[in-house]
Each structure stands twice: as C-alpha cells, then as structure tokens.
C-alpha positions as CSV (number, residue, x, y, z in Angstrom):
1,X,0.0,0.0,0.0
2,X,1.3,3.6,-0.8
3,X,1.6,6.0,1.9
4,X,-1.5,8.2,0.8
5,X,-3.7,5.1,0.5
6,X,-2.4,4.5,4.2
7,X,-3.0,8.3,5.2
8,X,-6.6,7.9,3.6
9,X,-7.1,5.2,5.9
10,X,-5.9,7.0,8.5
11,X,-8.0,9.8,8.2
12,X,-11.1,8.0,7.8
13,X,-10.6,6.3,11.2
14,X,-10.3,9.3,12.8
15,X,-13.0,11.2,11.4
16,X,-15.1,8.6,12.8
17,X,-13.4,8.6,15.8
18,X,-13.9,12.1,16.3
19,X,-17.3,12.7,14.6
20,X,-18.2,9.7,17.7
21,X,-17.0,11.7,20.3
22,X,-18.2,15.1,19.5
23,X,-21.6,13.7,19.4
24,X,-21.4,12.3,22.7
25,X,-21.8,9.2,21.7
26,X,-20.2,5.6,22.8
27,X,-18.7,3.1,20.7
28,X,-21.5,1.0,21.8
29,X,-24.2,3.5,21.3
30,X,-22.6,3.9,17.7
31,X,-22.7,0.0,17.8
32,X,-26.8,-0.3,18.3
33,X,-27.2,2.8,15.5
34,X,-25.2,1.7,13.3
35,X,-26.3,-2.2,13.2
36,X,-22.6,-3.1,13.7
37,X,-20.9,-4.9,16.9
38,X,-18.8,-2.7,19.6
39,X,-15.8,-4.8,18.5
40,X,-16.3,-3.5,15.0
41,X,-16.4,0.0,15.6
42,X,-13.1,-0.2,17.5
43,X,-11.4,-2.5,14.6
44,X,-12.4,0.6,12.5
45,X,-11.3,3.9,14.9
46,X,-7.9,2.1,15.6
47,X,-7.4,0.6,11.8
48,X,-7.2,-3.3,12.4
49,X,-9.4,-3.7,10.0
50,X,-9.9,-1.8,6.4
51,X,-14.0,-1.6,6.7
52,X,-15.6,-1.6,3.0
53,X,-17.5,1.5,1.8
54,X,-20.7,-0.4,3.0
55,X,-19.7,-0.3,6.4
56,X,-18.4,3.3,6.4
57,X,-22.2,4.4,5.2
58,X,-23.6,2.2,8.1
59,X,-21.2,4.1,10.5
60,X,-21.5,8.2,9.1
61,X,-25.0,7.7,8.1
62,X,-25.7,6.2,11.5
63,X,-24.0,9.6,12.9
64,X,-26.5,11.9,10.2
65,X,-23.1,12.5,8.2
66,X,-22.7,12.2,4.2
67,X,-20.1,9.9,2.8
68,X,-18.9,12.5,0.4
69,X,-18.2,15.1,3.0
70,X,-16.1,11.6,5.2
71,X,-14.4,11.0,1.1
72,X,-13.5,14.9,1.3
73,X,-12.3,15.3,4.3
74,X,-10.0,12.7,4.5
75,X,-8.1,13.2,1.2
76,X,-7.7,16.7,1.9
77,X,-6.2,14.8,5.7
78,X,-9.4,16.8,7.6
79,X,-10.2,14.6,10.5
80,X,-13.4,16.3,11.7
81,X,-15.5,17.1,8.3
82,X,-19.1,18.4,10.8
C-alpha cells in the first residue's frame, strides 16, 4: 500500500473517531445505530481492520453525516469534516 492510500485510511478512522466523540456518543451506542458490533467500531477507529464503503455508510449515516463530506475530508487529511 502507498503511503497516501495509508494516510486515507488513517483519516477515515479518525473522522469517525472524532465525529463519535463530539456527538457524545459511545462506541456501543454507535454500535446499536449503526447495526454493527462494539468490537467493530473499535477495529475501524484504531485501523485493524480496512472496513468496506458499506460499512463506512452504516457508521457516518448512522452519525447523520454524508459519505462525500467523510471522502473529502479525508483526502484533503481533515479529521473532523461536521
């Protein structure tokens, strides 16, 4: 993997990360939302595991945010796009 596809990846995890926290919400609160497990959510925020675009809609719509603003923000390396 090049470095930018790895700084993508990056980014993406902590825009959700941070979009999760400034909501006030819990990884398992995100969890119920979203329709995905607790373990999940924290395989994506700490990057073991590269989730598929599925599973980032699940996740940002679940949190009321587009997937084009998450796409944006993390190639221009923005980790809070809202």
């Amino acid at each position: 993997m090049s470095a930018a596809h790895d700084d993508f990846e990056k980014n993406i995890a902590l825009i959700i990360r941070r979009s999760r926290e400034k909501r006030g919400l819990s990884k398992n609160k995100l969890a119920e939302i979203s329709g995905l497990s607790q373990r999940a959510i924290t395989y994506i925020e700490t990057q073991r595991s590269s989730p598929s675009i599925r599973t980032i809609v699940c996740v940002v719509s679940a949190m009321g945010i587009k997937l084009s603003d998450v796409i944006s923000a993390a190639e221009e390396g923005i980790s809070n796009p809202q």
